[in-house]
N, C-alpha and C positions, 0 to 999 in steps of 0.2 A: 275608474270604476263607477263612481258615482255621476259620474256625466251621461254611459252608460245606462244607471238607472231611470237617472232625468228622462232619459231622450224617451228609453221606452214606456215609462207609464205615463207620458204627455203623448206621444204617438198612436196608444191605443183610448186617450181619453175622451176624446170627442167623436169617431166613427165607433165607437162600440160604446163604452161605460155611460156616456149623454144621449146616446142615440135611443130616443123612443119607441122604436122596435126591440134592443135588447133591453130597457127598460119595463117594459110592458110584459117580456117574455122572461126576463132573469131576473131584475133585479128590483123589481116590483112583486112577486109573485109572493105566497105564504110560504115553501119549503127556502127560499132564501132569507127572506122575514126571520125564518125559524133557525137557520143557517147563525144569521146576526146574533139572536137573541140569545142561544145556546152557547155562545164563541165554540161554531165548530169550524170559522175559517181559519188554515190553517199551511206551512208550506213545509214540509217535512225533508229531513235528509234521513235516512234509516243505515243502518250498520250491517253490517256481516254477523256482529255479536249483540245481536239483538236490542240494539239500544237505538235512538230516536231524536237528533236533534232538529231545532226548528222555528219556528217564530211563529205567532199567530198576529190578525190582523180584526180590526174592527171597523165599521164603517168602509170597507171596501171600496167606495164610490167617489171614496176623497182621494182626489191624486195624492193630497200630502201624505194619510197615511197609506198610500199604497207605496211610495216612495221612500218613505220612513222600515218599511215593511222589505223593501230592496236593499235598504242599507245594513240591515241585521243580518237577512240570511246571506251577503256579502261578506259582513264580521263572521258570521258560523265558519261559512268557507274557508275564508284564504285565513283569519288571522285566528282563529283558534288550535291551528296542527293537529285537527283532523282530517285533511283534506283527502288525503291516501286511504281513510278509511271508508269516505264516498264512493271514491272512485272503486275502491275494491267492491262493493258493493255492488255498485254501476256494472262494471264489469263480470261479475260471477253471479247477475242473477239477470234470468230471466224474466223479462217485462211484461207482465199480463193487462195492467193498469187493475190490478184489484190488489186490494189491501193484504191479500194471502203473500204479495212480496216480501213485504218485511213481515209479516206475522207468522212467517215460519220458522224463523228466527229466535221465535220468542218460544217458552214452554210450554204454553198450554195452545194449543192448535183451533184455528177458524176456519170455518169455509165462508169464501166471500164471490161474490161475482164479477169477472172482467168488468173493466168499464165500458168495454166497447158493446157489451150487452146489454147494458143497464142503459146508457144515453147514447143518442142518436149523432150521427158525425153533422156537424154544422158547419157549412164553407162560407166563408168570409169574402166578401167583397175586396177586391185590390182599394188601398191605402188612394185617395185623388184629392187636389185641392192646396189651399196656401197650407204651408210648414206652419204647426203649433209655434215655432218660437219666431214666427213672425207677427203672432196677434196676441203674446203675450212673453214677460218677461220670466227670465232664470230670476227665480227667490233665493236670496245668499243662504238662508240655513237648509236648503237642502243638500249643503254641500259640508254641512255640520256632521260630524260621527253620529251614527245613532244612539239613541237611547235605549240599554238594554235595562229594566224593569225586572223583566221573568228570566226563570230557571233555562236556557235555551235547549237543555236536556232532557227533551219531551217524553220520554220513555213512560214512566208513571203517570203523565195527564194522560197522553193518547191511548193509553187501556180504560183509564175512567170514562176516556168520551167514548168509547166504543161500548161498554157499560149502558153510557145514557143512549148511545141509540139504540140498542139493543131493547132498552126499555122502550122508547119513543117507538118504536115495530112492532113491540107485545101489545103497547098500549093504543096503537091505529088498528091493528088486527082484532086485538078483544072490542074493540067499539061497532066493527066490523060484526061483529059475530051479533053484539047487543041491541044493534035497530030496530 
């Protein structure tokens, strides 16, 4: 599994996350800035019963912690024996890519926007060129267990962060109003 994660966050590290165009366009820009600063990155599993497990990630740009970040929601998955409760989830809901998926789930009800509304589809160039693990070496601790820190049972953040964007939207809109 963890070879797995290697491969893929060194495979997308150098045609996308280094590459000057998405840096300039993602990961350079102020709502990712703002993304950072707020820890609103984030990779969620959601439940059938309303509950939210997950791992958040800082610094994005580091393959280590993007890798570090592969190896948790790994542990979420397969070694925590909720696995069945993803999948149920996967299977009996309909996928809009907006947050109303799991938050219908929950008691008090959202309206949110597909994603496919909100951000624009971006095609990717085919993958060319020498193999990452040709011009650089496998590091023995990313093969180390992760470190779990946090609660992995995001339920109670992820309504706080929706909380602060919610403010973050009052507070862009009233400035809006106030020029």
């Amino acid at each position: 599994m963890y070879s797995l994660i290697i491969n893929e966050q060194n495979l997308i590290q150098e045609p996308i996350i280094s590459k000057l165009f998405y840096q300039k366009k993602v990961f350079q820009t102020v709502p990712f800035y703002l993304q950072e600063l707020f820890h609103f990155n984030a990779v969620i599993f959601p439940t059938c019963y309303g509950e939210i497990f997950g791992a958040t990630v800082k610094k994005f740009v580091k393959l280590d912690q993007r890798i570090e970040l592969g190896k948790k929601l790994a542990w979420i998955l397969f070694d925590m024996g909720r696995l069945q409760t993803f999948i149920d989830f996967a299977i009996h809901t309909p996928h809009t890519g907006s947050r109303y998926d799991y938050e219908k789930f929950w008691l008090k009800k959202r309206n949110t926007p597909m994603l496919r509304l909100t951000y624009p589809i971006v095609k990717q160039e085919p993958l060319t060129g020498i193999s990452w693990d040709k011009k650089q070496r496998v590091k023995k601790r990313w093969f180390l267990p992760p470190i779990i820190k946090e609660e992995v049972n995001m339920t109670y953040w992820l309504r706080k962060k929706h909380i602060e964007i919610e403010l973050l939207v009052n507070l862009k809109e009233w400035m809006r109003w106030n020029e």
